[in-house]
N, C-alpha and C positions, 0 to 999 in steps of 0.2 A: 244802105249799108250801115253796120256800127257805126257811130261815132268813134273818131280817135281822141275826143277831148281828153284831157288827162285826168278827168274824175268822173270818170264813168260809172253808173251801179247795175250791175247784175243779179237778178235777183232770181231765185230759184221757187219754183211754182209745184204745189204738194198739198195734200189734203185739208191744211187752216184755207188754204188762200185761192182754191184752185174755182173760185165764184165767182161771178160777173163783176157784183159791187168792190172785192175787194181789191180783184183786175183792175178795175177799172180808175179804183183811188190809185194805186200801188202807178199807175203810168201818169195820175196828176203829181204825184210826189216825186216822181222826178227819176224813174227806171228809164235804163237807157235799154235793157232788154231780158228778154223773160226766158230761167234756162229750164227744159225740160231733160231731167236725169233718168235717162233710160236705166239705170240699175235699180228706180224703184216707179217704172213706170212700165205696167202693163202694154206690148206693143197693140194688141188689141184696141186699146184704150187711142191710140195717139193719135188718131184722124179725129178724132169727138172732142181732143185736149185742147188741140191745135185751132180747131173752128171755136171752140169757147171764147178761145183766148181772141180771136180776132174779130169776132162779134163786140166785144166788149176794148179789145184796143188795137191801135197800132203801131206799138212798137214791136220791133221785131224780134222775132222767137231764134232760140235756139238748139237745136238736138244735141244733147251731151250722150256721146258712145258710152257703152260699159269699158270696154278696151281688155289690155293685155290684164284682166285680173283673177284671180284665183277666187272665189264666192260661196259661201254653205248656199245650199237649197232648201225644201221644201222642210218642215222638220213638223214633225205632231204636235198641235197645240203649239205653235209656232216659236217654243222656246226649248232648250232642252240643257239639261244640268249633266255635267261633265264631270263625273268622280274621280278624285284623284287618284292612281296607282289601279284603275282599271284600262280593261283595253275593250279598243272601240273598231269596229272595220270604214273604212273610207272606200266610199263608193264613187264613181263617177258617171252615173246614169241617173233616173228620175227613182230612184229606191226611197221613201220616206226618210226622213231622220227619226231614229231612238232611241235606245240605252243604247243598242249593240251596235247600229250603225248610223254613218253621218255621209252625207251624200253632198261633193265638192262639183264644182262646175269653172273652167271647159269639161267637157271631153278628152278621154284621147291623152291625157295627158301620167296615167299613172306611171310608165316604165321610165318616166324622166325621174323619178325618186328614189332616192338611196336608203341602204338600213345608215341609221342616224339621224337622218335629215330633224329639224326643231319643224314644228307647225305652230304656228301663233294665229288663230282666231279671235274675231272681234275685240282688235284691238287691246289685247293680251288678256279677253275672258276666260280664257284657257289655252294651254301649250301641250304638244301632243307631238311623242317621238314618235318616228318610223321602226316599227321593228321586223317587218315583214313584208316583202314588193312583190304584188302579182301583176300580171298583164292587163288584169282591169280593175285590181282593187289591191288596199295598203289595209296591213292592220300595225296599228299604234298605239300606244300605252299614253296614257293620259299622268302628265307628270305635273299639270298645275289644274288644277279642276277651278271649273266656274261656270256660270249659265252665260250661254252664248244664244243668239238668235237667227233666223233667216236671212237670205241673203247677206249676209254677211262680210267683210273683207278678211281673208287668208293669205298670211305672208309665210314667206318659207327663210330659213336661214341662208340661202344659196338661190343663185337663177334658175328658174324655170323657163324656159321658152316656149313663151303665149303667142298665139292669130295677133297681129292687131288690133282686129275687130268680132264679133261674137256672130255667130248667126243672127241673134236678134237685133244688131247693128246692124247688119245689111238689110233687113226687110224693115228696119225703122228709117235709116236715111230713104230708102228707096221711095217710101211711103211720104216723105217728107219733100223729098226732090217734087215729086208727082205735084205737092201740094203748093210750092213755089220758096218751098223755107230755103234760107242764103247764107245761114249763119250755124257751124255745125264744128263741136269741141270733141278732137281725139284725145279719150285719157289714155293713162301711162305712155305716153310718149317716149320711147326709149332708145331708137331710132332715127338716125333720119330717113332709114325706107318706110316706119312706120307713117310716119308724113306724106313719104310720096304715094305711099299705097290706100291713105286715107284720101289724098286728093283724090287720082283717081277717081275714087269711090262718090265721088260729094259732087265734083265737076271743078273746072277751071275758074271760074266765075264765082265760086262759093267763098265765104270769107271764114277761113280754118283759125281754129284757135286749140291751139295745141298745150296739153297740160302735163308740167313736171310733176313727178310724183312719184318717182326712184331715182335712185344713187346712177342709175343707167342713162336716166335722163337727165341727168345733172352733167354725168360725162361729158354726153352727146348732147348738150345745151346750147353750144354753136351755131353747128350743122342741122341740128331743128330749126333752130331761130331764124337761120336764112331759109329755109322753106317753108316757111307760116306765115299769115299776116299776126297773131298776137300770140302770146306764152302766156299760159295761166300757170300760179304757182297754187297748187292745192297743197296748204300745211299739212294738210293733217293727216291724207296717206303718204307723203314725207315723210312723216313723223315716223312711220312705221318701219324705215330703215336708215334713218339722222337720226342719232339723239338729241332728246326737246332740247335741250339747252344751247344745241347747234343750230338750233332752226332760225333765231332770229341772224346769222350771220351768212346764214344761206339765203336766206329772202335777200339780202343788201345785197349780196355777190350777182344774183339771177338779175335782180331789177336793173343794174348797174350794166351788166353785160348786155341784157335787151336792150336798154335805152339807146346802150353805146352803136349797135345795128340799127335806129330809128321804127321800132318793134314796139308796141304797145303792150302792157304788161298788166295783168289782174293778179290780186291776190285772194284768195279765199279762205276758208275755215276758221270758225271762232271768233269771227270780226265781233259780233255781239251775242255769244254763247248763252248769254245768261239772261239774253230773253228770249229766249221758247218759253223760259217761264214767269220771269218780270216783264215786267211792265218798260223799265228802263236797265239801262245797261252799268257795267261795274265802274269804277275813276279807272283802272285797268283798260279795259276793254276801248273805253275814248281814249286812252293815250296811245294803245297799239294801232288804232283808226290812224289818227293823225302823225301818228311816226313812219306808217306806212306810206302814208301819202307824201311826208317830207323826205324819204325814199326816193321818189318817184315814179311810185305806182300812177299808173293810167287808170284803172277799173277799180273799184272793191264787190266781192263778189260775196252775195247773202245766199245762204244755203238752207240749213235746218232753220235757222230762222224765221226764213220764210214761208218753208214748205211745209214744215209740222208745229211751229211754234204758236205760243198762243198771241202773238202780236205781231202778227206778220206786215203790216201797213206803218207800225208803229217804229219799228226796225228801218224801212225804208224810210220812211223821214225824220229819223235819230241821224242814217247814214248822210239823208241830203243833208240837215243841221250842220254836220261835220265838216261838210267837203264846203259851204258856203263859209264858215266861221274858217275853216282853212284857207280859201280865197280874199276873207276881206282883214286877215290880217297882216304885219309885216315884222320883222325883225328889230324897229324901228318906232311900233307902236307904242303910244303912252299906256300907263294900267287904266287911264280914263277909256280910253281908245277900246280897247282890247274886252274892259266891260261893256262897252258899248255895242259891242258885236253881236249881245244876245243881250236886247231892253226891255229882258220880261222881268227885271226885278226893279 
């Protein structure tokens, strides 16, 4: 099972890193466990992922659901540019993306939208009003144009009510259970049935880690927390319905509320953003590290980083440096001390 140590790294496994060698460093460096993000993993793919990974290590895996989230699909040439003060038809079938139309994923879900409703795509690459509700399809006027891409996240001004879990969540855990995986994260957590119905789903024995990542789940942040073994805080689709400047006050409130239940708490997104394409990370980025940790964050969780970055190994033992120079210093320390923590100069 996880470790509950309180500096745990979670690291996320994606096309830089997804190799034996770089496996295989990335678990000497000091990964407590390797997540595979079913939103950008082919379930096709996840028995071949899964045996890679264990060939080359033993730490343990974990399947992250897509969960309760709203997603563009397929789109031509994988990107597509969104004019402003044009209208576009919203589909919710396997329909290609193009000028005229844009194809959202669940299912099933168009007649919960209203004329008004805002649409914010990837992460505000474009916002798109509702001006027209059919039974299986929305058309919308594109009121902030931008090029937006596949798979995507879509946030709506108002709730929608999502599955828990996706089709491709059920035959991915399933696939997973078979294979003996013990460690499996429901996103959007918004619920506490969403909990109970992911257990369930995973088995009794499974160690669930459940992640905030709306206002709904911040609500119902409690009533999660006693039905989980850990709460992961993902910033960053937070982000999408907190404003950033509240985020740093929300991570203290979550980690403070979980500790106070004896819940082990990760925090993710952005930890070291800004190497997918350096080499090393921002004075920023080390002090959001170790603030988090003086929080008392349990996990730090490596994402894009790890998974499409160009230094995916490098990130992982930038994060153990952290969490070590965290441990060996005190409130107390000299500035002799304190240089002494790192005697590469």
């Amino acid at each position: 099972m996880l470790s509950t140590s309180p500096y745990s790294i979670l690291a996320t496994l994606g096309p830089r890193s997804m190799t034996g060698s770089i496996i295989s460093q990335m678990d000497e460096a000091g990964v407590s466990l390797f997540r595979i993000n079913l939103s950008h993993t082919d379930v096709k793919d996840l028995k071949s992922t899964i045996e890679t990974i264990r060939v080359h290590s033993q730490v343990p895996i974990c399947i992250d659901s897509e969960g309760a989230q709203i997603r563009t699909r397929y789109l031509i040439g994988g990107k597509l540019e969104l004019v402003e003060g044009t209208q576009i038809r919203l589909n919710f079938d396997e329909h290609p993306g193009d000028q005229n139309n844009l194809t959202l994923h669940p299912k099933n879900i168009a007649s919960q939208f209203l004329l008004g409703d805002l649409i914010d795509i990837d992460f505000h690459g474009a916002c798109l009003r509702v001006e027209e509700v059919g039974a299986d399809s929305l058309s919308a006027r594109i009121e902030q144009g931008g090029i937006i891409g596949e798979n995507k996240a879509v946030s709506v001004n108002r709730t929608i009510n999502l599955p828990f879990a996706t089709e491709k969540d059920f035959e991915a855990i399933a696939i997973g259970r078979e294979m003996g995986i013990e460690h499996f994260a429901l996103s959007f957590a918004n619920r506490v049935e969403d909990v109970e119905q992911f257990r369930d789903l995973i088995g009794e024995k499974a160690y669930l880690i459940s992640k905030i990542e709306s206002i709904l789940g911040l609500k119902n942040l409690t009533a999660i927390a006693d039905q989980t073994d850990a709460i992961l805080i993902d910033r960053g689709d937070l982000s999408r319905e907190v404003d950033l400047e509240k985020i740093p006050f929300v991570q203290r409130r979550i980690i403070a509320s979980v500790r106070s239940r004896n819940k082990p708490v990760f925090v993710a997104t952005n930890l070291l953003e800004s190497m997918i394409e350096w080499h090393a990370p921002t004075r920023a980025e080390v002090n959001d590290v170790v603030s988090t940790l003086e929080m008392g964050a349990n996990g730090l969780v490596l994402a894009a980083e790890t998974a499409i970055g160009n230094h995916p190994l490098q990130a992982v033992k930038t994060i153990r440096q952290l969490i070590d120079h965290f441990e060996s210093w005190t409130p107390n320390s000299t500035i002799d001390e304190l240089l002494g923590i790192n005697n590469t100069r």
